[in-house]
C-alpha positions as CSV (number, residue, x, y, z in Angstrom):
1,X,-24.2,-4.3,-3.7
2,X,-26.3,-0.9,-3.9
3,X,-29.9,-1.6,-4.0
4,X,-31.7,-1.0,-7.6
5,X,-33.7,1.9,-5.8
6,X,-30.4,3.7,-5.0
7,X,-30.2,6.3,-7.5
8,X,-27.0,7.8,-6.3
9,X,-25.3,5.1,-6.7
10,X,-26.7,4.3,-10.3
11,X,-26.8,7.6,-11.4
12,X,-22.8,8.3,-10.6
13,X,-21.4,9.6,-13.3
14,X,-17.8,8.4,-14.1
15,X,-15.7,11.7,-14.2
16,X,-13.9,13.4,-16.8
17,X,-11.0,13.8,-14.8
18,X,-10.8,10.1,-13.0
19,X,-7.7,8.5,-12.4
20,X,-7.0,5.0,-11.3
21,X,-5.6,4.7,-8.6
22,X,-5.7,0.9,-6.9
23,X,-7.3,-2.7,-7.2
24,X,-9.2,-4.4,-4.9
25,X,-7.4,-7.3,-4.2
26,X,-10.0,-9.5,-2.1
27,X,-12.3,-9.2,0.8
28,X,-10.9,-8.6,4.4
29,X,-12.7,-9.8,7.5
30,X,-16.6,-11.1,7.9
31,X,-18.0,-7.4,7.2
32,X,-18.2,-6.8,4.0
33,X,-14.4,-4.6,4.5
34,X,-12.4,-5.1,1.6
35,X,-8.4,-4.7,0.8
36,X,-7.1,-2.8,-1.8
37,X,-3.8,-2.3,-3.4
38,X,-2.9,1.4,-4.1
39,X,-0.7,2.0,-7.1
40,X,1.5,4.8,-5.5
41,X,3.3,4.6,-2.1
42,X,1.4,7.3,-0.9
43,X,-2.1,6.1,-1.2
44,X,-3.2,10.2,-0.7
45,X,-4.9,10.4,-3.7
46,X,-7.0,7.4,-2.9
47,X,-8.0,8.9,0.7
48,X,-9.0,12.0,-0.6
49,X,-12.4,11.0,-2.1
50,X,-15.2,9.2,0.2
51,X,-16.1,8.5,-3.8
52,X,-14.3,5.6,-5.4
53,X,-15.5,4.7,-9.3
54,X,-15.0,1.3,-10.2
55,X,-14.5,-0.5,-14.0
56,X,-14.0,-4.7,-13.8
57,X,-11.1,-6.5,-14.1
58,X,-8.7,-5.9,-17.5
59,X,-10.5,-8.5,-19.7
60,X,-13.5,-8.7,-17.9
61,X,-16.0,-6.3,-19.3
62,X,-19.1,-6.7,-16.8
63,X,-20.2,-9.6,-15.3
64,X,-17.0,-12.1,-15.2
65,X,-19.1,-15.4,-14.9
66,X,-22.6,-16.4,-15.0
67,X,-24.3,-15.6,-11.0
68,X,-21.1,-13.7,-10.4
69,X,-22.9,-10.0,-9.9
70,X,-21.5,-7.1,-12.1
71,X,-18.8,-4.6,-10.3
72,X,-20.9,-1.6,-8.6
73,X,-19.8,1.8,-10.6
74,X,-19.7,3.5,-7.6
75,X,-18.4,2.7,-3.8
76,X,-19.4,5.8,-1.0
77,X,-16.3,4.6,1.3
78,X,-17.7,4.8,5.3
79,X,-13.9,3.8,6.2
80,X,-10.3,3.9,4.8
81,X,-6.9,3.4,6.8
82,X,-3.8,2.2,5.8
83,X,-3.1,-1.6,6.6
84,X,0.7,-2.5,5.7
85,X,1.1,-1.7,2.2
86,X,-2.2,-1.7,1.4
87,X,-5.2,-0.4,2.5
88,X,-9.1,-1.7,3.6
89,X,-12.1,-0.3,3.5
90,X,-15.7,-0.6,4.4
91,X,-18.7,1.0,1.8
92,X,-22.2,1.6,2.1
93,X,-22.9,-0.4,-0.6
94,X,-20.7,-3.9,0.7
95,X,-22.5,-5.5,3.4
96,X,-21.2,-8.7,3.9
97,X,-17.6,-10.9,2.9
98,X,-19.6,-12.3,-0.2
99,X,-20.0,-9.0,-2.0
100,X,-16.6,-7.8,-0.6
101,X,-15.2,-10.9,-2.4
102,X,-17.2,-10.4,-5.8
103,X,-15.2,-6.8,-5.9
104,X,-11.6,-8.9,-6.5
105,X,-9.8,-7.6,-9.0
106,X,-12.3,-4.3,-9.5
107,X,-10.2,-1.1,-10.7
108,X,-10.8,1.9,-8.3
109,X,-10.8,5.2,-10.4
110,X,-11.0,9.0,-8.3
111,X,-11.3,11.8,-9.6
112,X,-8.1,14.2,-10.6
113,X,-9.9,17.1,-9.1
114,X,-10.1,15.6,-5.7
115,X,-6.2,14.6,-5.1
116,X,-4.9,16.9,-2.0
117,X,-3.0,19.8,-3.4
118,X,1.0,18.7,-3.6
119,X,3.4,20.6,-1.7
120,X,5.9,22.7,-3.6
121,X,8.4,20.8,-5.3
122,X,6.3,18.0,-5.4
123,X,4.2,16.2,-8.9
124,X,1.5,13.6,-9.2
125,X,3.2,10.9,-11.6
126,X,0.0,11.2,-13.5
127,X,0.7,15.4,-14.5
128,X,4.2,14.5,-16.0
129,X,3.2,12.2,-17.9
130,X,2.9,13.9,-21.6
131,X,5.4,17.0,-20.8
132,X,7.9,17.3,-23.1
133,X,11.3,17.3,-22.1
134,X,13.9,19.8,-23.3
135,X,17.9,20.0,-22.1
136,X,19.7,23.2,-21.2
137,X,20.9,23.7,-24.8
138,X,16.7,24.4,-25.7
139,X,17.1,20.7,-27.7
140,X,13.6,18.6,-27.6
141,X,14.4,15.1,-25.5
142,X,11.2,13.8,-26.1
143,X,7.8,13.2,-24.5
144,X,7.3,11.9,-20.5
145,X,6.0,8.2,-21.2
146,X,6.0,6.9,-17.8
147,X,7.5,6.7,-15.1
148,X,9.5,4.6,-12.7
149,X,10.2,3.7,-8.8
150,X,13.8,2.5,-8.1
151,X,13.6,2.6,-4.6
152,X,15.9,5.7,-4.3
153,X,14.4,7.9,-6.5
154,X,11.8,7.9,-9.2
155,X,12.8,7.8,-13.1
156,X,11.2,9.6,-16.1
157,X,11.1,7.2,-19.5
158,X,11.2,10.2,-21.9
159,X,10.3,8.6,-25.4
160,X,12.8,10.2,-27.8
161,X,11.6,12.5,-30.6
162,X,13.4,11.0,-33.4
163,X,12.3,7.7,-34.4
164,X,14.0,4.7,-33.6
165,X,16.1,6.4,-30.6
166,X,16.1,4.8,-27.3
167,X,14.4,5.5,-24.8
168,X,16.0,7.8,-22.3
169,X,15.7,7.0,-18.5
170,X,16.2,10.4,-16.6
171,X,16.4,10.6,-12.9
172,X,13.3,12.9,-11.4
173,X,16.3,14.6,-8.9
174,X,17.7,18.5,-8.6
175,X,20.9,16.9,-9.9
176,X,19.1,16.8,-12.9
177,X,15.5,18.5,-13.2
178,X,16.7,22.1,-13.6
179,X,12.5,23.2,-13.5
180,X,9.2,21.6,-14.2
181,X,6.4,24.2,-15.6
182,X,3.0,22.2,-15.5
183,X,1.1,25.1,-17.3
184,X,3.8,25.0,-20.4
185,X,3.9,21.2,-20.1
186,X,7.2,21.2,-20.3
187,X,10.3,19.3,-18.3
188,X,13.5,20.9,-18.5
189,X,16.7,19.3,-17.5
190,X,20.7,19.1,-17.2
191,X,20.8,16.1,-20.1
192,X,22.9,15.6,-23.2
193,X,21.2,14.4,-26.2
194,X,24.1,11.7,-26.3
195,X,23.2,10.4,-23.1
């Protein structure tokens, strides 16, 4: 892992902004490369910083086991290329399969701010998420919780704004999404409330 006289990989400052984006999932080859599995199709957003920021495992906080070395904060990524549906990757700070292998599990974490620009048209799951969602008739639908990949289209889960409604599952499609206004955080789109 990065040496203790390192001091730009100590001193990295997790960012305001950082987003997670993948998991390492275990070591890959005799290197130190390691594979990781992106959270999006489109692992973009992870190839757009040569700075990945780490935290452990959920329910790991630290060092997992005793002799088990804690998870770097920091990785400055040599190499990245997609491999099937994940992706592998060498860093400065991994030299051989052993520390590759002590990153399993490790959530990666990029900054917002560094995510390539989206075409026209086109959102980051993670900047709908908190719009609120209005119909054509000006009536709030609720809040963007999440969202959701069916294969053929992704799915807003709008949590209702009366209490004790269902959630509403709204298809993220022109049929639908009349116009999404980032600035205004606000969704609106061709849905009745009895729907």
């Amino acid at each position: 892992m990065a040496a203790a006289s390192d001091p730009s990989a100590q001193d990295a400052e997790f960012p305001a902004d950082a987003i997670e984006v993948a998991r390492i999932v275990g070591a890959w080859g005799i290197k130190g490369w390691f594979r990781v599995q992106p959270h999006a199709k489109d692992p973009q957003a992870l190839f757009s910083s040569r700075r990945w920021f780490l935290r452990p495992p959920e329910g790991h906080p630290g060092r997992p086991h005793p002799g088990v070395p804690a998870v770097p904060a920091l990785l400055r990524i040599a190499e990245a290329r997609e491999h099937g549906d994940d992706v592998v990757a060498s860093a400065r700070e991994v030299a051989d399969r052993d520390q590759a292998e002590a990153l399993r599990g490790a959530r990666i974490f990029v900054a917002r701010s560094s995510f390539p620009t989206a075409a026209e048209g086109e959102f980051y799951w993670v900047d709908l998420i908190g719009l609120q969602v209005y119909n054509r008739d000006g009536a709030l639908l609720g809040e963007v919780a999440g969202l959701l990949d069916n294969g053929a289209q992704s799915v807003l889960q709008v949590r209702s704004a009366v209490p004790a409604s269902p959630e509403r599952l709204i298809p993220f499609v022109a049929a639908h999404v009349d116009r999404v206004d980032l600035a205004a955080r606000r969704i609106d789109v061709d849905w009745g409330l009895d729907y």
